[in-house]
C-alpha positions in Angstrom: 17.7 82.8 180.1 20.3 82.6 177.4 20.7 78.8 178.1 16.9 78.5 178.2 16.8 79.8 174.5 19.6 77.9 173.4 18.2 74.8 174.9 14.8 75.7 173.6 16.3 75.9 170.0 18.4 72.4 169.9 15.4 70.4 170.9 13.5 72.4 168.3 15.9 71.7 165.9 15.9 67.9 167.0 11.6 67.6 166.5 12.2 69.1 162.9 14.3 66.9 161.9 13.2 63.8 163.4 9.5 64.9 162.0 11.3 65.7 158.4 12.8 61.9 158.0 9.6 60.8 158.5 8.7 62.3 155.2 11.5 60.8 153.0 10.2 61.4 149.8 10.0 64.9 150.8 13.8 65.5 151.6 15.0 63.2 148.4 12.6 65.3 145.9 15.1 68.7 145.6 18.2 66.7 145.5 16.9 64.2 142.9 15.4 67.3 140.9 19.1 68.7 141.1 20.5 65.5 139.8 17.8 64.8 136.9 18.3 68.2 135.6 21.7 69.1 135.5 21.9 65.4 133.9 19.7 66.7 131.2 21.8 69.4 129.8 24.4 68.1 128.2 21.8 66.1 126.3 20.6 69.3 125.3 23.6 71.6 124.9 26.0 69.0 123.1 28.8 66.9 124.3 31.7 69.5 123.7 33.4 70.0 126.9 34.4 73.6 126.1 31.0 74.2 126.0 29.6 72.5 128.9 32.6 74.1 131.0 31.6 77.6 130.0 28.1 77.1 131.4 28.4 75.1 134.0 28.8 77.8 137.1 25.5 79.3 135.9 23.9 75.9 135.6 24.8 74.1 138.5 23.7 77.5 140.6 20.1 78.1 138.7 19.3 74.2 139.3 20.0 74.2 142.9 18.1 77.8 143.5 15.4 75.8 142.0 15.8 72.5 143.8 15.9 74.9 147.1 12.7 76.6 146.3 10.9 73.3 145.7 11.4 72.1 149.4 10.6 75.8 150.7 6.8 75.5 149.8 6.5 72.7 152.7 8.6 74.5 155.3 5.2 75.1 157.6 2.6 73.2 155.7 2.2 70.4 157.8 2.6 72.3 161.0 -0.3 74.3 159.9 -2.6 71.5 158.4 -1.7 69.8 161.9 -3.0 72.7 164.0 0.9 72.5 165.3 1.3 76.1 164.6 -1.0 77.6 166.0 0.4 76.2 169.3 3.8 77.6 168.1 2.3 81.5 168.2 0.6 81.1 171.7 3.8 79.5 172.9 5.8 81.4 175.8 9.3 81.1 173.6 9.8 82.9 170.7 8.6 82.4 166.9 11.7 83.0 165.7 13.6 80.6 167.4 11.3 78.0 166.1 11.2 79.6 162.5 15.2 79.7 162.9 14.9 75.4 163.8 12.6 74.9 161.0 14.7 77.1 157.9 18.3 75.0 159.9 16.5 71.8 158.9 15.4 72.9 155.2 19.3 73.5 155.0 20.7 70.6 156.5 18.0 68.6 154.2 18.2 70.8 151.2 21.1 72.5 151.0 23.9 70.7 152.4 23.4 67.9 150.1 23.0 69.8 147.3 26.6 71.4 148.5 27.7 67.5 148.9 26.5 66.6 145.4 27.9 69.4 143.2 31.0 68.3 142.6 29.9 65.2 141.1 27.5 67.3 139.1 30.2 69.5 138.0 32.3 66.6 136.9 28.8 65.7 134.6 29.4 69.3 133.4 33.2 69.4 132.7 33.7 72.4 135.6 37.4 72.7 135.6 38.7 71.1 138.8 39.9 75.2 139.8 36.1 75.5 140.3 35.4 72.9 142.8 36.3 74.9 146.0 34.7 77.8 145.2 31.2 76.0 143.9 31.2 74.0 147.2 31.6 77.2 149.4 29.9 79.4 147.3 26.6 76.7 147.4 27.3 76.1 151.5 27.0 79.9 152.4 24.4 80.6 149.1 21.9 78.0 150.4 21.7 79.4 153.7 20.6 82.6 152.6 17.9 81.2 149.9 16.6 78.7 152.6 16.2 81.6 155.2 14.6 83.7 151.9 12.5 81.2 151.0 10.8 80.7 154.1 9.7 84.2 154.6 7.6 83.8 151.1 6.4 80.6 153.0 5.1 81.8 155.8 3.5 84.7 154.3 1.7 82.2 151.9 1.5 79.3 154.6 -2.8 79.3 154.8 -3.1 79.8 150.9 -3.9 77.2 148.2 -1.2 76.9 145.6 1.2 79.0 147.8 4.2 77.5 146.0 3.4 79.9 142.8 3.4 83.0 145.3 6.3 81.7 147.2 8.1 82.2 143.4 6.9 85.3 142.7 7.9 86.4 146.0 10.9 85.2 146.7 12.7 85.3 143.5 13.6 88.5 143.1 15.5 88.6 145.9 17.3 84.8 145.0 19.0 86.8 142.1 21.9 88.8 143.9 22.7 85.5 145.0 22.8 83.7 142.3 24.9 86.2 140.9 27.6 86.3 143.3 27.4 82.8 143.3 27.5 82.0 139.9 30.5 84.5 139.9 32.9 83.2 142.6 32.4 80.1 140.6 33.2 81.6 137.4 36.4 83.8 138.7 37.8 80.9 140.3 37.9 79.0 136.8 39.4 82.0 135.1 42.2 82.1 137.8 40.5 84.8 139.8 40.3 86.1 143.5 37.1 84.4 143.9 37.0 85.3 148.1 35.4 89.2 147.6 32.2 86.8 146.2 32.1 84.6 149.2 32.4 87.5 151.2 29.4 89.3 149.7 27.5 85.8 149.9 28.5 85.7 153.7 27.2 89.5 154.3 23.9 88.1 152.9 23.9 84.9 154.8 24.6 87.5 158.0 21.8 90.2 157.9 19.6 87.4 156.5 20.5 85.0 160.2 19.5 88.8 161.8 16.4 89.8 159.9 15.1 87.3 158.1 13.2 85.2 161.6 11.4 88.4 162.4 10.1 88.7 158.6 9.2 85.3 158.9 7.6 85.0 162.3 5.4 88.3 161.3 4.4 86.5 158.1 3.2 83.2 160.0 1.3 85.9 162.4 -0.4 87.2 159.5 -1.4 84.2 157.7 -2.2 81.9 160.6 -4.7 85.0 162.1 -6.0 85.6 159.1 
């Protein structure tokens, strides 16, 4: 049975992806959004390096909780316009397994590139080179945890019109521990800090989040799909 699930979840996993490079447009938006602004703010700020450098960890993080939490507000929208999701709840195999497929490919698509990209951003914002590890890590493991968020405030607001503004409201609040440890392990790696007690807190999240968070979600898709 074990195998059955596993099984069950790959070629889930393989349908949302295939389905989600369909829809380039789609996947590029967040990481072009990522680009665009963190481009802007040296316009905006000023061209001293010192200065740039000092913001940059807290930059580079805000823009790419945002850039994830632009690509969350589509995570079941087409299932559910499609009528797809409704087969998904009457299915014999679990919701979560399909939730769990679904929020993998929002982070393969969303935040895994944004994870690629940062460096080269960071370069845009004069980040210290002693940074680099730690944003890369701190985004890889960070991401997970605000893709798995996200989609709870997605499903809950799935069958609404103009969910996205609810998703924010939602889901915020809880994006800010991580933007904080984040933003820190960044910051105390630039400094010449221990920056691992951060990525460990971000991993804690990223682990009751993998355990709780496709229950939360599968219950919200109940609720908003039967409603």
């Amino acid at each position: 049975m074990q195998m059955s699930y596993f099984h069950f979840y790959k070629t889930a996993l393989r349908r949302e992806l295939l389905m989600a490079l369909r829809r380039l447009s789609e996947v590029a938006n967040p990481l072009m959004f990522f680009v665009l602004v963190v481009a802007l703010f040296p316009l905006g700020i000023g061209p001293d390096p010192k200065q740039l450098a000092q913001f940059a960890p807290g930059i580079l993080w805000i823009v790419a909780l945002l850039a994830s939490l632009l690509a969350t507000d589509g995570v079941f929208q087409s299932d559910y316009q499609d009528g797809s999701l409704e087969q998904m709840l009457i299915s014999p195999m679990p919701l979560t397994l399909t939730v769990l497929a679904k929020v993998t490919t929002h982070w393969l698509l969303t935040g895994l590139p944004l994870t690629l990209i940062s460096p080269l951003m960071a370069l845009l914002l004069q980040l210290p080179t002693e940074g680099m590890i730690a944003l890369m890590a701190s985004l890889a493991i960070g991401t997970g945890v605000l893709s798995l968020l996200g989609a709870i405030g997605a499903g809950l607001t799935v069958g609404l019109k103009r969910g996205g503004v609810l998703v924010s409201l939602l889901i915020l609040p809880l994006y800010i521990p991580v933007l904080i440890f984040g933003s820190g392990a960044v910051q105390a790696a630039v400094q010449g800090f221990a920056y691992q007690s951060h990525l460990a807190v971000l991993g804690g999240f990223l682990c009751i989040a993998v355990a709780l968070a496709p229950f939360a979600i599968s219950a919200g898709v109940r609720i908003s799909v039967e409603n």
